[in-house]
MIDRENKE-361047 format. One record per residue (C-alpha): x, y, z; residue in one letter; chain; residue number from 1. Coordinates in nm, 3 decimals. Example, Ala and Ser with C-alpha at 12.3 -4.5 7.8 and 13.67 -1.06 7.14 Angstrom:
// residues 2
- 1.230,-0.450,0.780,A,A,1
- 1.367,-0.106,0.714,S,A,2
// end
This chain:
// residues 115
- 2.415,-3.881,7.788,X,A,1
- 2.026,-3.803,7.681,X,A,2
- 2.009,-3.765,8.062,X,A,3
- 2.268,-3.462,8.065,X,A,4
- 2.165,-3.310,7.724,X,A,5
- 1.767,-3.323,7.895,X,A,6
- 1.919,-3.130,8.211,X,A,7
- 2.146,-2.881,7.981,X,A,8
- 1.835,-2.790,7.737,X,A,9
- 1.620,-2.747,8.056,X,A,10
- 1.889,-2.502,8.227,X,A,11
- 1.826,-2.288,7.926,X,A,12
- 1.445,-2.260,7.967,X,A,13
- 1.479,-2.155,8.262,X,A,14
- 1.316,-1.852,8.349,X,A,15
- 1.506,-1.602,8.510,X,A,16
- 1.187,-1.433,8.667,X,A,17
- 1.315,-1.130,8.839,X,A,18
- 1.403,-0.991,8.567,X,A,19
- 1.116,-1.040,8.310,X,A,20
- 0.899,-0.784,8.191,X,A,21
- 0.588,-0.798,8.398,X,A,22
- 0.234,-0.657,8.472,X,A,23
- 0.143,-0.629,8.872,X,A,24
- -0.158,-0.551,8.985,X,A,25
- -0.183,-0.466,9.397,X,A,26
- -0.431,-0.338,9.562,X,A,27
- -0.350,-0.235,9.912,X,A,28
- -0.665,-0.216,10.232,X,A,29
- -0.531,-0.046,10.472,X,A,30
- -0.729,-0.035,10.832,X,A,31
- -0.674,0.223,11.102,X,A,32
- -0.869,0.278,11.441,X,A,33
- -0.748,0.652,11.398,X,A,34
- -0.720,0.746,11.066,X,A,35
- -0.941,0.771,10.735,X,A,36
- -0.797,0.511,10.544,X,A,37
- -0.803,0.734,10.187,X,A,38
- -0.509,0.951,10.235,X,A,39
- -0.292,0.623,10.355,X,A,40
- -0.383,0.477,9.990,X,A,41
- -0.295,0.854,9.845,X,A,42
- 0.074,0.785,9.987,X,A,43
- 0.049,0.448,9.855,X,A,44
- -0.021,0.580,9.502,X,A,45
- 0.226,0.854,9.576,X,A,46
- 0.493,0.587,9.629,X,A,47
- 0.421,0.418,9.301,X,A,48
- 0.458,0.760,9.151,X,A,49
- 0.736,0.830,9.280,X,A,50
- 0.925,0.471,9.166,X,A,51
- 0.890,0.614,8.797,X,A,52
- 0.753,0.296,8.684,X,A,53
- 0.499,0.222,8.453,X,A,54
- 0.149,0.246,8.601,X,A,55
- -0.198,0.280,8.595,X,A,56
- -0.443,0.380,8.908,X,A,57
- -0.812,0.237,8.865,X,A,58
- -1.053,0.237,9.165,X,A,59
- -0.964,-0.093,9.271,X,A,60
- -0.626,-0.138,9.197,X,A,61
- -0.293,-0.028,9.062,X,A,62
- -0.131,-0.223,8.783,X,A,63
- 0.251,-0.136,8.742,X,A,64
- 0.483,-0.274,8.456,X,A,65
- 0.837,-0.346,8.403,X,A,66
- 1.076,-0.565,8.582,X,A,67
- 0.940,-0.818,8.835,X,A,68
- 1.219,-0.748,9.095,X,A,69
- 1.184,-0.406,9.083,X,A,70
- 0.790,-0.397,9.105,X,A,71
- 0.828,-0.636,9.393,X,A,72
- 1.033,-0.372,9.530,X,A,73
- 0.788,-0.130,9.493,X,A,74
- 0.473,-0.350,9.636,X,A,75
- 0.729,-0.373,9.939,X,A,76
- 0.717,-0.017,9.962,X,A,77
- 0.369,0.067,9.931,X,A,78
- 0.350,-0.176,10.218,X,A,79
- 0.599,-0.004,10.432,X,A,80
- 0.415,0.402,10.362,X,A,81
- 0.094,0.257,10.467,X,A,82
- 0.228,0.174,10.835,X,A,83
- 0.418,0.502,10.802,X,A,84
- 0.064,0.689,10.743,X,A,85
- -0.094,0.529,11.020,X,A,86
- -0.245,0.217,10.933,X,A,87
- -0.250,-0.063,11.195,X,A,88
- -0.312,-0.321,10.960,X,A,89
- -0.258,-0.395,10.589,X,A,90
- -0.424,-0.592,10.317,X,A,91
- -0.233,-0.593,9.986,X,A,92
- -0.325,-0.832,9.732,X,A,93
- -0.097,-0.861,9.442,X,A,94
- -0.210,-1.059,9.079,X,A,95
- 0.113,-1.070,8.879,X,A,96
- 0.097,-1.161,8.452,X,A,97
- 0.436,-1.297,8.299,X,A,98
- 0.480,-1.487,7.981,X,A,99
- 0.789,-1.717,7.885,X,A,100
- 0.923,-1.583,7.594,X,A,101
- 0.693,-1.207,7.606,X,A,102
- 0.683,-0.879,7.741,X,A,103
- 0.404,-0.817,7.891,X,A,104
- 0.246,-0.490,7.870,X,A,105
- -0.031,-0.305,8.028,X,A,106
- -0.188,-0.177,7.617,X,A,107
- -0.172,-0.541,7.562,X,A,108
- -0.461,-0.540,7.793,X,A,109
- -0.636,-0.272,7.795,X,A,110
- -0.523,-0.052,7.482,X,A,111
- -0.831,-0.085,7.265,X,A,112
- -1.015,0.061,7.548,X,A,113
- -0.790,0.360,7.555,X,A,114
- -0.903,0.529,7.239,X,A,115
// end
């Protein structure tokens, strides 16, 4: 009976990922034997944009927040628009923060920096 009431209380913990309130970072390299490879991360950016989420563009990297599934959805994307703008190959490194019980937030972060 512990047994079962062990397996119950861990059922409950578990996270449901996909739907937590995350922070993604992803940084996409794109390479391309005939095109300059800035305007295919413009269109990347432009894809994030466009997604309405939560975001922030530094020189390195975009970090995006809100719900994991959908920002994987959107890393899938910025994947897909830099084959569609030309590149032949694609880099995209992704650093994802989630926390049990939290939201996690970009001003969590970085706010004090912001004013």
């Amino acid at each position: 009976m512990k047994k079962e009431n062990a397996i119950i209380e861990q059922k409950k913990m578990e996270v449901k990922i996909k739907e937590k309130q995350v922070n993604i970072a992803v940084q996409v390299l794109p390479f391309s034997k005939e095109y300059d490879v800035y305007p295919i991360v413009d269109e990347a950016i432009r894809i994030i944009k466009e997604s309405g989420v939560k975001h922030r563009v530094t020189p390195f990297e975009t970090v995006l927040e809100g719900q994991y599934g959908v920002l994987m959805d959107v890393v899938a994307q910025v994947q897909e628009i830099c084959y569609e703008a030309g590149a032949d190959n694609v880099l995209c490194f992704v650093k994802i923060q989630s926390h049990r019980s939290k939201t996690v937030t970009i001003e969590d972060k970085t706010g004090k920096y912001d004013k």
